[in-house]
Each structure stands twice: as structure tokens, then as C-alpha cells.
ROTORDO-777370 format. One record per residue: x, y, z of N, C-alpha, C, O in turn; residue in three letters. Coordinates in pm, whole numbers, padded with zeros to 5 digits, always signed. Layout:
<vexdos>
XYZXYZXYZXYZALA/...
</vexdos>
This chain:
<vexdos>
-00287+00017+01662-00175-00032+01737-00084-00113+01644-00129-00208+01580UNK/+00029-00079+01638+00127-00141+01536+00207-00250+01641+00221-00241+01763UNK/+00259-00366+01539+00244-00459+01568+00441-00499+01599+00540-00470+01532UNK/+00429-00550+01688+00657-00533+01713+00662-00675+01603+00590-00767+01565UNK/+00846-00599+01578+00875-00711+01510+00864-00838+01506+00860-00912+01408UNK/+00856-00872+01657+00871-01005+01704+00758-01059+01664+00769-01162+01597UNK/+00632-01013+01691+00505-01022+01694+00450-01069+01540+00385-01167+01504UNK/+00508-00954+01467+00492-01019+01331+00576-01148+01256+00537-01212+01158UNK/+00669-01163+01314+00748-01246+01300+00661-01400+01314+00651-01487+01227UNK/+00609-01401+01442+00588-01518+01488+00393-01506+01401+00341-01610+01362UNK/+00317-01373+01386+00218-01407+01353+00235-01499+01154+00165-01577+01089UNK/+00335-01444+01138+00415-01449+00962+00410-01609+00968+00343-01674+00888UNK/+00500-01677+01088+00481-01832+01089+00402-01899+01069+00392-01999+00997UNK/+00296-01815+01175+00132-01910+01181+00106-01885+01081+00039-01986+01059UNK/+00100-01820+00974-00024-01791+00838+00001-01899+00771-00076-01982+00723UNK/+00185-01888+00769+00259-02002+00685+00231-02099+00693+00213-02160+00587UNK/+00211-02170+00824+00275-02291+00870+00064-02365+00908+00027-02482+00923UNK/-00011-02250+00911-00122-02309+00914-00248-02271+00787-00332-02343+00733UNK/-00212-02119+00771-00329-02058+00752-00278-02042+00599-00351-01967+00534UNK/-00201-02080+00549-00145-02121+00391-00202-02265+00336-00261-02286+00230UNK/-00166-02363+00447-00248-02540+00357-00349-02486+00385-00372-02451+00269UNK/-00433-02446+00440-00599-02431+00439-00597-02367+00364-00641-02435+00272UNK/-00574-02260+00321-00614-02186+00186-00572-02263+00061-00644-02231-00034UNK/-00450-02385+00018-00411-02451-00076-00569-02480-00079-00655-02415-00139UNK/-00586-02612+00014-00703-02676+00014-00854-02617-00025-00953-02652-00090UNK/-00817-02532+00038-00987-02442-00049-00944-02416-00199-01022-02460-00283UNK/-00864-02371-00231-00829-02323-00337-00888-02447-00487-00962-02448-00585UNK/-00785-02541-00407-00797-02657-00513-00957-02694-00507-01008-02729-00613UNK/-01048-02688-00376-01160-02737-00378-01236-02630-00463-01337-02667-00522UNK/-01208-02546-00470-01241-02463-00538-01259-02480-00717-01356-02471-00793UNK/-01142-02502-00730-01107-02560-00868-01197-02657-00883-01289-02637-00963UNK/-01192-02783-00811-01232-02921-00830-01425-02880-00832-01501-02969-00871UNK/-01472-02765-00794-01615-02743-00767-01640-02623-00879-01754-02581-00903UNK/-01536-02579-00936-01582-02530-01071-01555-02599-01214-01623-02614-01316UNK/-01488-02616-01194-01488-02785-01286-01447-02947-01243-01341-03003-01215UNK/-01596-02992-01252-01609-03121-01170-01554-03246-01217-01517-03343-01151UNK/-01554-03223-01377-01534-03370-01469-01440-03339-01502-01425-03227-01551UNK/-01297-03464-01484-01208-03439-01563-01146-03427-01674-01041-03375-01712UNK/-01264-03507-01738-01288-03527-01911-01309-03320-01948-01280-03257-02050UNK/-01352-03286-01855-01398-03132-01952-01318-03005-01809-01377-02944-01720UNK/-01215-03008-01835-01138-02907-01755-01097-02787-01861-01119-02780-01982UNK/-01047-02720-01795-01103-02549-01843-00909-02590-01963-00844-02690-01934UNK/-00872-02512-02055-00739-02503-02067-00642-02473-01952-00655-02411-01846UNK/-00552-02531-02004-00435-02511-01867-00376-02372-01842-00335-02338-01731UNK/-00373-02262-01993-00362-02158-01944-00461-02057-01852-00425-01953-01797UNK/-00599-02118-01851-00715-02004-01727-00666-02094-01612-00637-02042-01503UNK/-00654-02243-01633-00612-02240-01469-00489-02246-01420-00480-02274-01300UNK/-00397-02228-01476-00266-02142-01495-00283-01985-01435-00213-01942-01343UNK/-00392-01904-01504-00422-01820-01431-00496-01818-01326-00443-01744-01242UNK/-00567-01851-01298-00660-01871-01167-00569-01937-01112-00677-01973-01063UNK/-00482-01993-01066-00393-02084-00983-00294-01950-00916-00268-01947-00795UNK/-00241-01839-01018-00161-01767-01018-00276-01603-00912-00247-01531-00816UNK/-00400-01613-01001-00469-01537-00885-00505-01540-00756-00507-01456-00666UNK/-00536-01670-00766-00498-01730-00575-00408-01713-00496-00398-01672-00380UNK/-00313-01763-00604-00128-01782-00491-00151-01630-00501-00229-01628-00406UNK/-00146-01501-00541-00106-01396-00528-00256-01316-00401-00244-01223-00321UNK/-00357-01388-00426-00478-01289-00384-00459-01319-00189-00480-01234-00103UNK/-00417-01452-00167-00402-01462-00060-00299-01404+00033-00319-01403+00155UNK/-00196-01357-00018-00079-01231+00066-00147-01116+00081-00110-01045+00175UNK/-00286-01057-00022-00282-00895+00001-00359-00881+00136-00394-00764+00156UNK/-00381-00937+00198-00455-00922+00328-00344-00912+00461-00362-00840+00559UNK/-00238-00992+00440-00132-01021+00497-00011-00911+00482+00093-00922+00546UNK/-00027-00841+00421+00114-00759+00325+00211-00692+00464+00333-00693+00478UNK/+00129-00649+00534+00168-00498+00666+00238-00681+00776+00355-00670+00814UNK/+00188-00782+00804+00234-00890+00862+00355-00886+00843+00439-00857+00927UNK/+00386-00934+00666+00524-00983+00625+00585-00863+00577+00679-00906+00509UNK/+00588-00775+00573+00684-00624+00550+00755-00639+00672+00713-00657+00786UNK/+00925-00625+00606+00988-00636+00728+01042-00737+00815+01139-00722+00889UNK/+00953-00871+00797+00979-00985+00848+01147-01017+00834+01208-00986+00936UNK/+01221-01066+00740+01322-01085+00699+01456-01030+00727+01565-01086+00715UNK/+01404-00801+00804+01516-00747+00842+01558-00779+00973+01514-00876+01035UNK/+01643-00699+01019+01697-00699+01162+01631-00574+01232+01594-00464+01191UNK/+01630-00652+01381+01540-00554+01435+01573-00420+01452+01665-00406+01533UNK/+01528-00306+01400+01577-00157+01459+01526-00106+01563+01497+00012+01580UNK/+01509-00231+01664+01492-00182+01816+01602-00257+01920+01617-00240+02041UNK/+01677-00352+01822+01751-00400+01933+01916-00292+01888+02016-00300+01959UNK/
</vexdos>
């Protein structure tokens, strides 16, 4: 069942507006639980990357949500 514009529209908000800081927050806890001491943190370029695999890994689940979001409706 495909999902109306509207529908995605408003589900696109919630991810944003909730289900995005919860994933920041894991993310960083994440970080903070693979390297614990701040004296011995990884170089800034792996978590440069790992920062960059997160922000990107968390849209591919979402992709079919936000496709489209942004146009005008071709039902009205």
C-alpha cells in the first residue's frame, strides 16, 4: 500500500522532529562507548568518518518516506 503525499509528508516530520535527536543521541552514545577516555580518542579523521556513516546510514531506511516530500502534489 503506497503511502499519499500528505501522509508522507507529515510521517517525514515525525522522523525529523523526533526520530532524528534519538538517533543523534545513540549515535554519540555510541561514540562515547567505543571510545571511553578522552585522553585516547580515535583520530578525527575515523570519527569524521563514522560521524559521516551515521548521518548518511540513518536516511536509507527512510528514502521511499522523503522522495517527493518537497514537490507539489500531482493529485491536487
Amino acid at each position: 500500500m503506497a503511502l499519499s503525499l500528505k501522509a508522507r509528508k507529515r510521517w517525514a516530520l515525525v522522523i525529523l522532529l523526533v526520530g532524528l535527536p534519538i538517533y543523534v543521541v545513540i549515535a554519540v552514545s555510541t561514540m562515547n562507548w567505543l571510545y571511553p577516555d578522552p585522553e585516547a580518542r580515535a583520530p578525527i579523521w575515523i570519527e569524521l568518518a563514522i560521524y559521516v556513516g551515521l548521518g548518511v546510514l540513518w536516511a536509507v531506511p527512510f528514502k521511499f518516506i522523503f522522495m517527493g516530500v518537497g514537490q507539489p502534489d500531482p493529485d491536487a
